[in-house]
C-alpha positions as CSV (number, residue, x, y, z in Angstrom):
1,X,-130.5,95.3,133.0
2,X,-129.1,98.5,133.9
3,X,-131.8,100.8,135.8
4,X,-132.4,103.8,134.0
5,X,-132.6,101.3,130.6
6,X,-135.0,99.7,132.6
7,X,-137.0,102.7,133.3
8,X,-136.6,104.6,129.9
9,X,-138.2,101.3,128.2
10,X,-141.6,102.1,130.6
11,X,-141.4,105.8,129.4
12,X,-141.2,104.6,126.0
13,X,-144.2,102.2,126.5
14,X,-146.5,104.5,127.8
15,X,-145.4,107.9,126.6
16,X,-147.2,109.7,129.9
17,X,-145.8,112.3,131.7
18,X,-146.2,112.0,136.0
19,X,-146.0,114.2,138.6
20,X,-147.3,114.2,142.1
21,X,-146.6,116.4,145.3
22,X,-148.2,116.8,148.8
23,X,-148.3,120.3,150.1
24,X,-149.1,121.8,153.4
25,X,-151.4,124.7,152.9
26,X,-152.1,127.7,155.1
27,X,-154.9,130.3,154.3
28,X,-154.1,133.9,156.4
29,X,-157.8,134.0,156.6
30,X,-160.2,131.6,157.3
31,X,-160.8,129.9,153.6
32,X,-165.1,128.6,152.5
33,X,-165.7,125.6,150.8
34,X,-166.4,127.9,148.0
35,X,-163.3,129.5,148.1
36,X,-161.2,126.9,148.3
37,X,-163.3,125.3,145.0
38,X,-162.7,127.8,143.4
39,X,-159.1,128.2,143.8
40,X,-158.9,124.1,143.3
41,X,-160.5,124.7,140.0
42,X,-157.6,127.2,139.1
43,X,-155.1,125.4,140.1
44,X,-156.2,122.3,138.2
45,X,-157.0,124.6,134.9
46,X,-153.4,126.7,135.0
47,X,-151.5,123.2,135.9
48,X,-153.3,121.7,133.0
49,X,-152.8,124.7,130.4
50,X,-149.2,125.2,131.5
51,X,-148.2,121.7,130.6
52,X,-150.5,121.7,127.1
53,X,-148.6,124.8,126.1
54,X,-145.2,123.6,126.6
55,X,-145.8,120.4,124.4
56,X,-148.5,118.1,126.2
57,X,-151.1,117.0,123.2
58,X,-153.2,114.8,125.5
59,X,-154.2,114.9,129.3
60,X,-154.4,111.7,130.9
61,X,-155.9,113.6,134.4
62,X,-155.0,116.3,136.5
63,X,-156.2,115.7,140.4
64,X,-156.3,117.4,143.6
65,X,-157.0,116.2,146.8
66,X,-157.7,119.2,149.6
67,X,-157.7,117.6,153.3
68,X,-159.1,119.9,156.6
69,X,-160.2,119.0,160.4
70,X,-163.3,120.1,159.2
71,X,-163.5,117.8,155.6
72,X,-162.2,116.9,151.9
73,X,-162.2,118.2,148.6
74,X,-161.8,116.4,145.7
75,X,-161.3,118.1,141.7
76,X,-160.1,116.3,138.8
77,X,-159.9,117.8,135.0
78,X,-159.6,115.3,132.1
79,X,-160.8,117.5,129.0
80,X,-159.5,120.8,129.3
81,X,-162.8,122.1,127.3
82,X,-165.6,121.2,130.4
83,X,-163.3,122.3,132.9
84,X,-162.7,120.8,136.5
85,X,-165.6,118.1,138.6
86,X,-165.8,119.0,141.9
87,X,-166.9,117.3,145.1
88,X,-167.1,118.0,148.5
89,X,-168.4,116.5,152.1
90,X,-167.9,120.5,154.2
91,X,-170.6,121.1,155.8
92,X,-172.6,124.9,155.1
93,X,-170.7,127.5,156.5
94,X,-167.7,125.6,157.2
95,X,-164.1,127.0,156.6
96,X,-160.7,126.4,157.3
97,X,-157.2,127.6,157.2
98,X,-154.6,124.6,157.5
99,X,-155.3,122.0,154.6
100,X,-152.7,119.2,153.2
101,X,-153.1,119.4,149.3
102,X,-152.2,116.6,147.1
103,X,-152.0,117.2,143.6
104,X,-151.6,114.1,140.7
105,X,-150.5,115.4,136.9
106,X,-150.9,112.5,134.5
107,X,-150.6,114.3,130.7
108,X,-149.1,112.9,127.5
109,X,-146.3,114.1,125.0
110,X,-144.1,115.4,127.5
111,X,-141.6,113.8,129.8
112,X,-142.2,113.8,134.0
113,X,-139.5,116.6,134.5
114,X,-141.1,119.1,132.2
115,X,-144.2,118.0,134.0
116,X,-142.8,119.0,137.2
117,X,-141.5,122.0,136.4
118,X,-144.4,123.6,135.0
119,X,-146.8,121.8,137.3
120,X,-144.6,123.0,140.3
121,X,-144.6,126.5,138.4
122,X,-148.3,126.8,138.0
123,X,-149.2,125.9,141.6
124,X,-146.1,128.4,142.9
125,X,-148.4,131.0,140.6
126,X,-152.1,129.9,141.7
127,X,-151.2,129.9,145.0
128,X,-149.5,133.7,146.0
129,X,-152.3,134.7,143.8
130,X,-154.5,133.9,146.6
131,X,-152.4,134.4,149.2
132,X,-151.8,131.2,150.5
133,X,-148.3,129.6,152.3
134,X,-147.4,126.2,151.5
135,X,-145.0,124.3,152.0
136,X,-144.2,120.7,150.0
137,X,-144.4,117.7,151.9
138,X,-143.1,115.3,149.5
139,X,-142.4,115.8,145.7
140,X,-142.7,112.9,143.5
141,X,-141.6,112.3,139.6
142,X,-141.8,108.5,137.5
143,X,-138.1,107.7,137.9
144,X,-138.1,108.5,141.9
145,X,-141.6,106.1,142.1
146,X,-139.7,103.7,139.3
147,X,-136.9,103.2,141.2
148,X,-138.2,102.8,144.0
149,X,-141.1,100.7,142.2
150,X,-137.8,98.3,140.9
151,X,-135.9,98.0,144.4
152,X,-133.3,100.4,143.0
């Protein structure tokens, strides 16, 4: 069975959208736990309303994963109307300006490139509004993971 046939018949069966990147992050400034929940919570918010207004009718989840020397974030957003969960393990008073950021974007009704783009778009946008330097590590979308998933 030719590969991309192979692959199209998974997209048809689930009828998700995927995206998922790893970003290096650098903060200027030294970043609080409370800052950097706060711009997680944005990020996962824009991400998630960029991708609803360009023809998403469903979100399957929308994740981030913030990584320091000095602990770990987690947020994740699956109804757009409560908003983002948070968790944390920083310690009070602890900051941080060099963080790995790994982002999942799981939504349905569109297809894993417009996902990209406006996922890709939305983080671009969340993060020069606070100042922050990235720099992506790796950049994933379903056919890259389903060919590699296939042994293409």
């Amino acid at each position: 069975m030719d590969e991309d046939v192979h692959i199209a018949m998974h997209r048809e069966a689930d009828e998700l959208g995927k995206f998922a990147t790893q970003l290096r992050v650098h903060a200027p400034k030294a970043m609080s736990r409370e800052e950097a929940a706060k711009v997680l919570g944005e990020l996962l918010t824009v991400v998630t309303k960029s991708c609803m207004d360009h023809g998403a009718d469903l979100v399957g989840h929308v994740k981030a994963f913030l990584k320091t020397t000095n602990g770990a974030m987690s947020a994740s957003l699956i109804d757009p109307q409560k908003g983002p969960n948070i968790t944390h393990d920083f310690g009070q008073g602890e900051t941080f300006q060099d963080a790995e950021l790994t982002m999942h974007v799981i939504v349905h009704g569109i297809w894993d490139p417009e996902v990209r783009e406006h996922s890709r778009e939305a983080i671009d946008a969340v993060l020069r509004k606070y100042d922050l330097h990235y720099e992506v590590i790796k950049d994933f979308y379903e056919k890259e993971k389903g060919v590699a998933h296939h042994g293409g």
